[in-house]
Backbone as ProteinMPNN parsed JSONL, in Angstrom:
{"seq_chain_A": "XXXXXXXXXXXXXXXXXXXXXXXXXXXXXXXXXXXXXXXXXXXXXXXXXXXXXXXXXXXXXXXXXXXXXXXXXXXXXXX", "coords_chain_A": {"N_chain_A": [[0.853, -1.178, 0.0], [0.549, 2.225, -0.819], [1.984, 5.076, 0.66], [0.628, 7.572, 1.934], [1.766, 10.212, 2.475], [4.071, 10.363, 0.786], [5.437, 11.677, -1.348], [4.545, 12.15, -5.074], [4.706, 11.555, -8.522], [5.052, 13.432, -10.979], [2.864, 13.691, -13.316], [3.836, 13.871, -15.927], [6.414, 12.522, -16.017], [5.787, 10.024, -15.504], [4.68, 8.815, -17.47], [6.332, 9.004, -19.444], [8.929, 6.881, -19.664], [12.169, 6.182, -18.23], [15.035, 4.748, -20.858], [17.152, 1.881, -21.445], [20.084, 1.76, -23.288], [19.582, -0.183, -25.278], [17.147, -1.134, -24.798], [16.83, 1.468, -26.638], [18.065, 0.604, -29.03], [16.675, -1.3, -30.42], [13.853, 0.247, -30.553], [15.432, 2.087, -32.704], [15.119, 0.227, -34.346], [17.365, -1.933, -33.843], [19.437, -0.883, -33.969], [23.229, -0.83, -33.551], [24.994, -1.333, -30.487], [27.721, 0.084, -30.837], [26.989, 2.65, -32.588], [24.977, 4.062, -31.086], [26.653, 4.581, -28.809], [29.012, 6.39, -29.835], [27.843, 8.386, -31.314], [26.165, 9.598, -29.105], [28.887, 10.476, -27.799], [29.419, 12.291, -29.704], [27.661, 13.878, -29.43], [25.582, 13.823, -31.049], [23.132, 12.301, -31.054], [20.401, 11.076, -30.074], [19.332, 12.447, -26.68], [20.701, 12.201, -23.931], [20.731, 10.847, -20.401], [22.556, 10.807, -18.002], [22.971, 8.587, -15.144], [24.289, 8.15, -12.634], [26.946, 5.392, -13.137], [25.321, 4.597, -15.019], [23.678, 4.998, -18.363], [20.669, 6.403, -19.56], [18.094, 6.955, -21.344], [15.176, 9.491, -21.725], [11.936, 8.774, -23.464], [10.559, 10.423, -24.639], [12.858, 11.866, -25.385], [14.144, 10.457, -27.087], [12.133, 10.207, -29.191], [11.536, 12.611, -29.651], [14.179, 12.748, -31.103], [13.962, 11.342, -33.475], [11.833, 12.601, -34.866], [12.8, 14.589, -35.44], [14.963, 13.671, -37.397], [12.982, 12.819, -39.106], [12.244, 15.22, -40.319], [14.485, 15.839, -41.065], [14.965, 14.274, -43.309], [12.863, 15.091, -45.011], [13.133, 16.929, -46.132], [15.537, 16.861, -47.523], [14.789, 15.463, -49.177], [13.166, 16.786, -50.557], [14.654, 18.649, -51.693]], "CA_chain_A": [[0.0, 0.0, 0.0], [1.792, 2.962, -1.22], [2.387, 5.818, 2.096], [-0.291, 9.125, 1.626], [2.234, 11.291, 2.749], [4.994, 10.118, -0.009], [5.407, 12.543, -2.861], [3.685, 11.319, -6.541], [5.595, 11.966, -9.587], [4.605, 14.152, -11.848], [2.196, 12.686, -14.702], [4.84, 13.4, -17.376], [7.366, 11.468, -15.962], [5.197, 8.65, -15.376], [4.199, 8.75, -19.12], [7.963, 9.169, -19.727], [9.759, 6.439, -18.493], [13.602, 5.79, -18.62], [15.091, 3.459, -21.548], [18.655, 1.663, -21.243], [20.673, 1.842, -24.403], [19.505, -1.685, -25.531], [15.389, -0.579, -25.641], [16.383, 2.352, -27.445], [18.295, 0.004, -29.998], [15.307, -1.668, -30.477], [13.599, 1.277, -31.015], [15.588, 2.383, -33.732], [15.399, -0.902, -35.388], [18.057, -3.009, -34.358], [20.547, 0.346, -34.357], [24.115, -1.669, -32.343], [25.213, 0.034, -29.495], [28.023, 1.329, -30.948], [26.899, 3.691, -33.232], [24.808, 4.875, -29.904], [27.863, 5.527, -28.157], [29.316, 7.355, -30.755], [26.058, 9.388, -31.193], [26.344, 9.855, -27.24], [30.121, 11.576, -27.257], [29.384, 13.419, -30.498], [26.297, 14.71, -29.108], [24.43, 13.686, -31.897], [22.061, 11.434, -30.697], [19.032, 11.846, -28.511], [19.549, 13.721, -26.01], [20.936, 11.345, -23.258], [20.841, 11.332, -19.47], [23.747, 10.099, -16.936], [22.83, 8.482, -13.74], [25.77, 7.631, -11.914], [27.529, 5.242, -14.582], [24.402, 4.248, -16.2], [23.309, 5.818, -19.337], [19.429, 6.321, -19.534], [17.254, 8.02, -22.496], [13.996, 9.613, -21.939], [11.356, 8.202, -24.439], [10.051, 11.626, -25.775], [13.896, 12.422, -26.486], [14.066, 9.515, -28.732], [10.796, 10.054, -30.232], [11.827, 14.412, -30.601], [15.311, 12.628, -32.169], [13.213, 10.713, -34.751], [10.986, 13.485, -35.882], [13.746, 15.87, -36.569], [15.782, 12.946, -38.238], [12.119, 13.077, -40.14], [12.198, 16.534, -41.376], [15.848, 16.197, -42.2], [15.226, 13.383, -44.766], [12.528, 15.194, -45.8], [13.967, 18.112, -46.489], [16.671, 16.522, -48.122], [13.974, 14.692, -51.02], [12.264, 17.841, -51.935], [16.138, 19.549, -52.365]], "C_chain_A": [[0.896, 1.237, 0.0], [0.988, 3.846, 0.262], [1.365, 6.982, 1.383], [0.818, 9.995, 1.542], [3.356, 11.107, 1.344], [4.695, 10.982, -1.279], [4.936, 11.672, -4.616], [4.565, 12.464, -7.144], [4.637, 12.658, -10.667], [3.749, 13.606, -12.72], [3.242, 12.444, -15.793], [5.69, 12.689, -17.13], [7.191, 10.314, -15.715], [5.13, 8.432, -17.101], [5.703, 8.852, -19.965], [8.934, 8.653, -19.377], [11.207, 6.199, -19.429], [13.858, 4.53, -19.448], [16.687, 3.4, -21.56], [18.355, 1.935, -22.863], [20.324, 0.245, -25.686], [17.761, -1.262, -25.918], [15.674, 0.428, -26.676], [16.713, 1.703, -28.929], [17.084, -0.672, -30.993], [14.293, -0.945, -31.012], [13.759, 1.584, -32.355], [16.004, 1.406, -34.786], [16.302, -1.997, -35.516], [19.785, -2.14, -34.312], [21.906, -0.623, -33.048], [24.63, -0.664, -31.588], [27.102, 0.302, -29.47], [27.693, 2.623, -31.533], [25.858, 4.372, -31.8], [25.623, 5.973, -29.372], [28.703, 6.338, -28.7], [28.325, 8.599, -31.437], [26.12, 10.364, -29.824], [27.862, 11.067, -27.259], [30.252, 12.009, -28.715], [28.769, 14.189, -30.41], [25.338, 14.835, -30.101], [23.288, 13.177, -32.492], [21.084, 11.931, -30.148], [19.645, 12.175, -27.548], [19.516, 12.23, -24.418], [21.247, 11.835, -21.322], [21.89, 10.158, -18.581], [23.377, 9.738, -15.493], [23.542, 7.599, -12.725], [26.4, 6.718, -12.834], [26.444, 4.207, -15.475], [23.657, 5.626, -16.997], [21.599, 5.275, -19.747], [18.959, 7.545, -20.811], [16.02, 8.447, -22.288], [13.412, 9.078, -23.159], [11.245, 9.454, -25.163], [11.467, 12.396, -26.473], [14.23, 11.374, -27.314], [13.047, 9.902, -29.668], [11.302, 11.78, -31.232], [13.259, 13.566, -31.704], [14.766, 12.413, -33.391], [12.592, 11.254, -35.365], [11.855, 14.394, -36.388], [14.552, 14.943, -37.637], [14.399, 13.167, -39.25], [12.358, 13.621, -40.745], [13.211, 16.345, -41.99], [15.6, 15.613, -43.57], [14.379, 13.835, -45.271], [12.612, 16.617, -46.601], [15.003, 17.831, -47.531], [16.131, 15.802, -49.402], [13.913, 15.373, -51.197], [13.505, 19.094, -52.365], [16.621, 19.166, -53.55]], "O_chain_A": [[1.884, 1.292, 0.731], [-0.075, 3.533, 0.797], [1.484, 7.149, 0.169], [0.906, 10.616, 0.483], [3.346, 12.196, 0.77], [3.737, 10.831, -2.037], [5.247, 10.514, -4.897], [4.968, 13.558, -6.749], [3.539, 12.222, -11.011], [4.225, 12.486, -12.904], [3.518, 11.4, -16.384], [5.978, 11.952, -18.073], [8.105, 9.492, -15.652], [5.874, 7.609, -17.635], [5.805, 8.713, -21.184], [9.863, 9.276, -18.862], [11.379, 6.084, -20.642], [13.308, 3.463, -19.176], [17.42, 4.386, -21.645], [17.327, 2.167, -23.5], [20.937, -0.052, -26.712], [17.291, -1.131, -27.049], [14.917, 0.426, -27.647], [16.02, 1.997, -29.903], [16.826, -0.394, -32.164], [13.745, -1.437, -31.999], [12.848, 1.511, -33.18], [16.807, 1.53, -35.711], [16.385, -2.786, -36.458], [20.893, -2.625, -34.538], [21.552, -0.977, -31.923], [24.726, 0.532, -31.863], [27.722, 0.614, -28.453], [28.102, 3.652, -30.996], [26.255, 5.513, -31.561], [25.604, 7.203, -29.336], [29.228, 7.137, -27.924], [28.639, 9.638, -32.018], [26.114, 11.591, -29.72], [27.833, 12.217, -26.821], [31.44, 12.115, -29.021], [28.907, 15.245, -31.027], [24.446, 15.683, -30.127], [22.689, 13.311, -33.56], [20.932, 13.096, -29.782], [20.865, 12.156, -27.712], [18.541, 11.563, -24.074], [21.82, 12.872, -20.986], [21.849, 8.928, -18.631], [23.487, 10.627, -14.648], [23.222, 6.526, -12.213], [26.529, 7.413, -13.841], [26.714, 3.344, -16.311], [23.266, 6.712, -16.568], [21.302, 4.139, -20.118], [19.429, 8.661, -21.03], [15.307, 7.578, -22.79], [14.23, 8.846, -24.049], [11.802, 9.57, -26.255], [11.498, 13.123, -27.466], [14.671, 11.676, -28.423], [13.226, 9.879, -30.885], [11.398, 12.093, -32.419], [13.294, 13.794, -32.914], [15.007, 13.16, -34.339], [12.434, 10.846, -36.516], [11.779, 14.925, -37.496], [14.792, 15.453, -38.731], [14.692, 13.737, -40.302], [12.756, 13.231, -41.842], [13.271, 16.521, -43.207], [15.867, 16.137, -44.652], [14.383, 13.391, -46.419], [12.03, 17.026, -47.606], [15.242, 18.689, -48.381], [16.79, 15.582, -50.419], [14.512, 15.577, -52.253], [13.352, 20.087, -53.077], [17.601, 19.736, -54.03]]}, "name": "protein", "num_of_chains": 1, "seq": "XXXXXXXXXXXXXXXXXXXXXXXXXXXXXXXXXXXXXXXXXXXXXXXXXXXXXXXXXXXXXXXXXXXXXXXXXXXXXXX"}
């Protein structure tokens, strides 16, 4: 039985939960985790969070990565 007095998490971060480097692979199809980690210390991946020496991704910054990777490619047909 969860405690009354205990603080509740925000809605968005319930709706937003943390993904190791392995779901997000998955995610992007299968993507191996190096090109991650090379994504990760180029800074040109999703947008990655550090929690003590595990590496965690919000979902909605994968999902924002994937829509701008969208526009790019489609930006890049109608050029």
């Amino acid at each position: 039985m969860p405690r009354s007095d205990a603080p509740s998490l925000p809605e968005a971060l319930v709706d937003d939960p943390l993904l190791t480097p392995e779901d997000v692979s998955v995610i992007l199809g299968g993507v191996p985790p190096g090109p991650l980690k090379r994504w990760r210390t180029q800074r040109t991946g999703p947008v990655v969070l550090h929690i003590g020496r595990h590496v965690r991704y919000r979902r909605s910054a994968v999902e924002a990565w994937l829509l701008e990777k969208d526009r790019e490619a489609v930006t890049w047909m109608v050029s």
